[in-house]
C-alpha positions as CSV (number, residue, x, y, z in Angstrom):
1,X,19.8,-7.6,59.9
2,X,16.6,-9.4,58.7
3,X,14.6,-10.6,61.6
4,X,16.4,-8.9,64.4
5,X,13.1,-7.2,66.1
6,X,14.7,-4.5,68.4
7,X,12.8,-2.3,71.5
8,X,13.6,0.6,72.0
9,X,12.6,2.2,75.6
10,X,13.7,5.9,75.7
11,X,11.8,9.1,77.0
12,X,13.9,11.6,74.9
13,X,12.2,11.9,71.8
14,X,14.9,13.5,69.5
15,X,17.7,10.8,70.7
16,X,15.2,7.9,70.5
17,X,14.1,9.0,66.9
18,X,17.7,9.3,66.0
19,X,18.2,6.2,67.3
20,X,15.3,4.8,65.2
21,X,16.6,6.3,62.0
22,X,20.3,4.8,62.2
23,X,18.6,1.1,62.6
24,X,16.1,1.6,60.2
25,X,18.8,2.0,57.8
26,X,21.0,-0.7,58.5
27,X,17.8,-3.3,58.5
28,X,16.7,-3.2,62.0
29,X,12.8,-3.8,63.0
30,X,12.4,-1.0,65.8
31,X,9.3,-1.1,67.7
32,X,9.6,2.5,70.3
33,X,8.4,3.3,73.7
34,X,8.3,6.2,75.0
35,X,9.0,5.5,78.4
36,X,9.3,2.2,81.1
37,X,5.4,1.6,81.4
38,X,4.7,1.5,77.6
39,X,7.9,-0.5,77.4
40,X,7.0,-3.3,79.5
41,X,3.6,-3.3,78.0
42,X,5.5,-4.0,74.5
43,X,7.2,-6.7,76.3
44,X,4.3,-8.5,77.7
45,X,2.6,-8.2,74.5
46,X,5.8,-9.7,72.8
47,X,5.1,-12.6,74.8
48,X,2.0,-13.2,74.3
49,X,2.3,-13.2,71.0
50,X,5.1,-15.1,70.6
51,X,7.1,-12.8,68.9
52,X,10.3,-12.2,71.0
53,X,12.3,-9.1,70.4
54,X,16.2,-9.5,69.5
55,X,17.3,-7.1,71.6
56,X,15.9,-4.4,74.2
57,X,17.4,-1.2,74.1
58,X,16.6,0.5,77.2
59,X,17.7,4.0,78.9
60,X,17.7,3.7,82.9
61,X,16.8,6.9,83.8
62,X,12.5,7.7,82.7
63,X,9.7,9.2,84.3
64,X,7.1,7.0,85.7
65,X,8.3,3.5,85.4
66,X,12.4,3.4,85.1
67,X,14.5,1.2,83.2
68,X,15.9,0.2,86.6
69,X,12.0,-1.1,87.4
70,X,12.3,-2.5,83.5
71,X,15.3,-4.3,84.5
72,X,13.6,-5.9,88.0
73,X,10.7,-7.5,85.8
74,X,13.0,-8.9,83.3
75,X,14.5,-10.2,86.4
76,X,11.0,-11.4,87.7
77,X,10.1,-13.1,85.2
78,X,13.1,-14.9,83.8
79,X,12.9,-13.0,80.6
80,X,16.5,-13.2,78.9
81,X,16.2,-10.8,75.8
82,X,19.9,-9.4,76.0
83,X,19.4,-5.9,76.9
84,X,21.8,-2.9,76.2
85,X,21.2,-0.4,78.3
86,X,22.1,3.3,77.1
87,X,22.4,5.9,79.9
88,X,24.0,9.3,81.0
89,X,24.0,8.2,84.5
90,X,26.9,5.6,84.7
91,X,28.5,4.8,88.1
92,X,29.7,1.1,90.0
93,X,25.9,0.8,91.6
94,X,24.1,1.2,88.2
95,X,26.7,-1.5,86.3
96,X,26.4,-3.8,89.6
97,X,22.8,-3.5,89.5
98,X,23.2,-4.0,85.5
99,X,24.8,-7.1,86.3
100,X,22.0,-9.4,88.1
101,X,21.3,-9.9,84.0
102,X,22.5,-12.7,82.0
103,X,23.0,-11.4,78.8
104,X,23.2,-7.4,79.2
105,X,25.4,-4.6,78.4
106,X,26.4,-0.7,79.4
107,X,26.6,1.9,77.2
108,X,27.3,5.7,78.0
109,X,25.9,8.6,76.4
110,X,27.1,10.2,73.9
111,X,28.7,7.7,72.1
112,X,29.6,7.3,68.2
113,X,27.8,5.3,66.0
114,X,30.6,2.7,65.7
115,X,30.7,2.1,69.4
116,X,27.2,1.7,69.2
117,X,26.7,-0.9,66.0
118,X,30.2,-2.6,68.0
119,X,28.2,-3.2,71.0
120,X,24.9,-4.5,68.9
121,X,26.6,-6.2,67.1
122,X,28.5,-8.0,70.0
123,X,25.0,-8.3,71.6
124,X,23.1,-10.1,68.7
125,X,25.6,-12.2,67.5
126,X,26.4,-10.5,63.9
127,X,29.0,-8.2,62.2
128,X,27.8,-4.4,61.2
129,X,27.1,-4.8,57.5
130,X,28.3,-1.1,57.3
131,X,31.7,-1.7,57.1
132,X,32.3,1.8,59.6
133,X,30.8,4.2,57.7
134,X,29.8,7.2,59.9
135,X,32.3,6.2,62.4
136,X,32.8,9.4,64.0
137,X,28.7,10.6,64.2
138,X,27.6,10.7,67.6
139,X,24.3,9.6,68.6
C-alpha cells in the first residue's frame, strides 16, 4: 500500500486509534483528525500542498463540524477523494445524502476487518495484501 495517504476523521479516540493501528500494519500512511473541523483543515492543507490523500475515511456523526458538513465542502468544492464513510447511524436519508458523491461508499459499525479491507480495497483500486487474516476481528 505504498503511497496510499489515508484521512482519517473520527471523534472516538479508541475506534479511530484502532483504526490507525490495522492500517499502519498493512502499509497505509494515516494522517488523524479528531473531529470535522480539524478534518477539513487537513484537507485544505492537502491541497495546498499538493499532496492529495488516497482516501478520506470519515464518521458522519462528530461534534462541532459533522461529517455530513465534511461531505457538503467536498461537494463545494469539487473535491473527489473517494470517501468511505463509517457510521452507526445508517438509514435511506444518510445513504441518499451519501450519494450526491462521485466516488463514495457506506460502511456500518461494527464491522469485521475483512469487510473493512474489502471495501478499501474496492475504493482504492488494490487487493488486501493480507490474504484474510483476522477475518473475524471486529473494528
Amino acid at each position: 500500500m505504498k503511497g496510499k495517504r489515508i484521512l482519517l476523521i473520527e471523534d472516538e479516540a479508541l475506534f479511530r486509534t484502532a483504526v490507525r493501528i490495522v492500517m499502519t500494519r498493512r502499509g497505509y500512511d494515516v494522517v488523524e483528525a479528531g473531529d470535522g473541523d480539524e478534518g477539513m483543515q487537513c484537507i485544505i492543507s492537502s491541497i495546498l500542498e499538493d499532496n492529495p490523500y488516497s482516501l478520506i475515511l470519515l464518521d458522519l456523526i462528530m461534534p462541532k463540524v459533522s461529517g455530513i458538513d465534511v461531505i457538503e465542502y467536498l461537494i463545494e468544492e469539487k473535491i473527489e477523494t473517494p470517501v468511505l464513510v463509517i457510521t452507526s447511524m445508517l438509514d435511506f436519508d444518510i445513504e441518499f445524502f451519501c450519494s450526491r458523491l462521485k466516488n463514495i461508499s457506506v460502511l456500518q459499525k461494527p464491522f469485521s476487518s475483512k469487510e473493512f479491507f474489502r471495501k478499501l480495497s474496492e475504493m482504492l483500486g488494490t487487493l488486501s495484501e493480507s490474504g484474510g487474516k483476522h477475518e473475524q476481528q471486529n473494528i
